[in-house]
N, C-alpha and C positions, 0 to 999 in steps of 0.2 A: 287465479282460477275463478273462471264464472260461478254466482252462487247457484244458478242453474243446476249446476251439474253435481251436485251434491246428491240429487234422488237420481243419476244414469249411472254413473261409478257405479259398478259392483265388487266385490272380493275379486280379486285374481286370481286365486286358490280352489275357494270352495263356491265363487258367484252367488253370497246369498247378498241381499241388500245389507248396507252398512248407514251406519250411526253416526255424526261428525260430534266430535268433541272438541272442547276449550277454541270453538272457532274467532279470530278475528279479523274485521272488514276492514275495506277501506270502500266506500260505494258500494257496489254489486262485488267487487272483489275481493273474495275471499284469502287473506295473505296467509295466515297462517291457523294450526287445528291436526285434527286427526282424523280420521275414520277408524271405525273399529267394527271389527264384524262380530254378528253372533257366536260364530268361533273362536271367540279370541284376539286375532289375528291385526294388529294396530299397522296404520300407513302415515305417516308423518305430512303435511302440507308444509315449505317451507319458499317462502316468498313466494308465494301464490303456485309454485308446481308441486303436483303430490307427488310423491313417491311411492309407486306400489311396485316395492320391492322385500323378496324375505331375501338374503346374503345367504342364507343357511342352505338355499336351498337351488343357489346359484351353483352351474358346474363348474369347472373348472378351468376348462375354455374359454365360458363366459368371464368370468373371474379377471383370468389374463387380459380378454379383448377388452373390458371396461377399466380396468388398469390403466394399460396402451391408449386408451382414446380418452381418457381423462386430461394425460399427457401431452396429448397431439392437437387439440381441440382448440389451441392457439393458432398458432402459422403452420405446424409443421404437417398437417392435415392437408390444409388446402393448396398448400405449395406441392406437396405431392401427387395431389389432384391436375393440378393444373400439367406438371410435368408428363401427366399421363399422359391427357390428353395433345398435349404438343407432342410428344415422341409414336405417336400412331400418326399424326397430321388429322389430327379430326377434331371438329367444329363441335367445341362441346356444348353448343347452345340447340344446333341443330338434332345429335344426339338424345339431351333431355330432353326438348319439345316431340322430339318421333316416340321417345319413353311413355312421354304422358298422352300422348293420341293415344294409347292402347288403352287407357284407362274409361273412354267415353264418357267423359265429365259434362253434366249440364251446369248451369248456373247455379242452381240449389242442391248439389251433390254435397252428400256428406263422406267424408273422404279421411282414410286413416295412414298415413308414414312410419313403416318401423323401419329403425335405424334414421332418424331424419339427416343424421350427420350435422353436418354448418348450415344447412339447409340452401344447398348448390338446386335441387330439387325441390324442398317444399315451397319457396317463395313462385317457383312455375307451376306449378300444381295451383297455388293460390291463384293466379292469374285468369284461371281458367274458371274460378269461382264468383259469384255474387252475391248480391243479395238472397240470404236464405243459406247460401253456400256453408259450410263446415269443415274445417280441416285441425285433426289431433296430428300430433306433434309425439313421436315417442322416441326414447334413446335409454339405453342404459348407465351413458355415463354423463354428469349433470353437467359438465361443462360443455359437452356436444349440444343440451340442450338450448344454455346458455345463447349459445351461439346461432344457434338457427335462430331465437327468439329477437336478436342481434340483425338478422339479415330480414327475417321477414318485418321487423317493426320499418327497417329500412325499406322497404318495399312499399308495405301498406303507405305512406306518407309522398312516397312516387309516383303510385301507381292510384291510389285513390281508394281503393277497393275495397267492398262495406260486407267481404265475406268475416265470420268468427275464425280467432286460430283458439286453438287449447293445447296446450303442453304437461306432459308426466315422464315419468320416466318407470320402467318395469323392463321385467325380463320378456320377449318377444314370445317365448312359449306359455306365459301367463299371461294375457291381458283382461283389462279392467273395464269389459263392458258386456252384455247381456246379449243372445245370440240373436245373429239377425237387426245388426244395430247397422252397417256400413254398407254404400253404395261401393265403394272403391275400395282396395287397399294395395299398398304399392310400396316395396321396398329394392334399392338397391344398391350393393356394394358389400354386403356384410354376410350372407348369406352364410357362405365358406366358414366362418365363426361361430356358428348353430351348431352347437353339439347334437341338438334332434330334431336334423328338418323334417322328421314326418311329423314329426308332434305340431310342429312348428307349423306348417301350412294346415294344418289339421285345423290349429287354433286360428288360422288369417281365417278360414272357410267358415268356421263356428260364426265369427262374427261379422259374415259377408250377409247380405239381404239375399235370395234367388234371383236370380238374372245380373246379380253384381259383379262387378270384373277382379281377379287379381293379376297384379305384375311382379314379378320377382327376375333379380340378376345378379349376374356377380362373375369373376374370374374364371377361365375354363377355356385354355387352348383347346381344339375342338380334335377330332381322330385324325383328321387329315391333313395338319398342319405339326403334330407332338413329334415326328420325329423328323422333321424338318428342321435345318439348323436355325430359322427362324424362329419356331417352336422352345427348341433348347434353348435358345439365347433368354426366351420371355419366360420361360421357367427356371431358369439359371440365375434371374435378374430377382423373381419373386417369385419362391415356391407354390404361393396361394394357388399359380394358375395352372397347377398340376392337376387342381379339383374337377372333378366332372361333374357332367349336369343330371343335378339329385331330380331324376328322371320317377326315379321309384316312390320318391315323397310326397307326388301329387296325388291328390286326395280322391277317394274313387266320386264324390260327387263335380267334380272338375269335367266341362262340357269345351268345345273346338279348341282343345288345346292345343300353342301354337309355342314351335323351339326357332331361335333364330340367335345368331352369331352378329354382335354389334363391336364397335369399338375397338378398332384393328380386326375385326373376328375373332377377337381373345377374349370376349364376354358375352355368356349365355344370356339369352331373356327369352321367359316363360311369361304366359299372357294367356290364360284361361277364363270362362264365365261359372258360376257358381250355379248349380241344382240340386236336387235333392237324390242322395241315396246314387246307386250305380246306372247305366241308362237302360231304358224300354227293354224288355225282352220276351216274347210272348213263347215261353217255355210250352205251349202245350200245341203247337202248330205242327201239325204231322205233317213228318217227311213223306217226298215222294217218291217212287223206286221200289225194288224187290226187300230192300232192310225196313222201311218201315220206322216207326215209334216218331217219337217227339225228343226234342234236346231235355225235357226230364226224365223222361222215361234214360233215355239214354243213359245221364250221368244217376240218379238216383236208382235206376232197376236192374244196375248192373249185377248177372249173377256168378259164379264158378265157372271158370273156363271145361271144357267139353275135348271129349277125342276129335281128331278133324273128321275121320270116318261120321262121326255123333253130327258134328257139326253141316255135312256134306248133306248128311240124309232129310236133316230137318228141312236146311233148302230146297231141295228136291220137294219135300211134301206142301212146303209154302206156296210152292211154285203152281205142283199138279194144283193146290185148292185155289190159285188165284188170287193169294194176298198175302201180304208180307210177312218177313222171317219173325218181323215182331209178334203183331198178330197172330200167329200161328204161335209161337209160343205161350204167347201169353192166356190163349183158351187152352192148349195143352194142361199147362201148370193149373191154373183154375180147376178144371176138369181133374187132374190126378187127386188135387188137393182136396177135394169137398167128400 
């Protein structure tokens, strides 16, 4: 771990700035140490990845999937990757490079992967980086991480390439950096594993810049293919892709949000930009026509429903004065009331 990045780490819990304790170096490289925050709350560094994880406060889901990919994080991960993609006939190069178009990488993008897996992705992600460039590395389970660190160190030495990587591991619904810190973030394959995808993109968004993009994907025979025996055979083979697309999780600041079917069309990919808050809405713009008001008046000045006879005459009187049912009411009521 760069010694850099000792003042960017925050808590992953409570985000207040932390402390490093009993650190030691090797150059710039911080191999082993702690942080501890003002809460309490201690994260162990150990051969230079921190670990900002509480176990206590892992669910249960998560628990099992870091289990299983602790396990797998040898061969039996990427053989099953690779199976994937040969039994769809699809080019899994071509695939992750259209993945990472979505991401609009410049050279000096600062760029965050959760779930990095073996890092079949984060080493193309890097590609797209330079000088300046920045790419974190996150997994839950340390030998996933291992391993990506395995594929990109292979890389960086092929390829040349003078962007930073950084590696942690934490749970995806806590991460370890201060809002508004990433150009990009990009995860895919794990999603279905998220015991709380709303929390979960809630927290990719926290830590997106505005105008930042996210990518997210994962398992999800689609409506028009589930009960095709196509369909059944691919959810018969592996349940996960019974999952649908966690449509309701994206965050009300998520701007041209785009759904599309990759990889056989048995996997979702979401691809949004980040803003602030829900979009534009000039709530006070009077309608035109005989009803009258504004989309606030409307939803906020809703009053007690009326006999229809009540209701008929008022229009009629809206009508004879020449302006709408709103306005007419609304000087009514005023006028009873004073």
């Amino acid at each position: 771990m760069h010694k850099k990045l000792i003042n960017e780490y925050v808590c992953p819990y409570t985000r207040e700035s932390m402390l490093l304790e009993e650190g030691i170096y090797e150059g710039i490289n911080l191999q082993r140490g702690q942080f501890v925050s003002p809460s309490g709350l201690s994260f162990t560094i150990e051969d230079s990845i921190p670990v900002f994880l509480d176990i206590a406060r892992l669910g249960e889901l998560e628990k099992k999937t870091q289990s299983e990919y602790d396990l797998m994080a040898d061969e039996i991960y990427d053989n099953a990757v690779d199976w994937l993609f040969e039994s769809f006939y699809e080019d899994e190069n071509k695939i992750r490079e259209s993945m990472i178009d979505l991401l609009n990488l410049h050279p000096k993008s600062c760029v965050l992967e959760v779930g990095c897996g073996t890092g079949r992705d984060s080493f193309r992600i890097g590609r797209r980086l330079g000088v300046g460039g920045v790419l974190f590395l996150q997994d839950f389970s340390r030998n996933m991480v291992i391993k990506a660190k395995k594929t990109i160190d292979f890389h960086h030495k092929e390829h040349r390439k003078k962007y930073e990587t950084h590696y942690f591991i934490s749970d995806a619904l806590y991460l370890p950096f201060p809002d508004d810190f990433f150009d990009a973030v990009f995860h895919f394959g794990g999603f279905n594993n998220f015991s709380k995808p709303e929390e979960s993109l809630n927290e990719f968004a926290r830590i997106t810049k505005k105008g930042g993009k996210i990518v997210i994907g994962d398992e999800s025979v689609p409506p028009w293919l589930e009960r095709s025996t196509f369909g059944k055979i691919i959810c018969a083979n592996n349940s996960l892709f019974h999952h649908k697309v966690p449509l309701h999780a994206i965050p009300e600041c998520a701007r041209d949000v785009t759904v599309r079917w990759i990889l056989g069309g048995c996997f979702y990919l979401i691809d949004f930009y980040i803003d602030q808050g829900t979009p534009p809405l000039n709530l006070d713009l009077p309608h035109k026509g005989r009803r009258g008001g504004t989309m606030r008046t409307r939803y906020y000045g809703r009053l007690e429903g009326v006999s229809i006879d009540a209701k008929k005459m008022a229009e009629k009187m809206a009508i004879k004065q020449g302006i709408s049912l709103h306005d007419w009411l609304d000087r009514i009521i005023r006028k009873a009331a004073e």
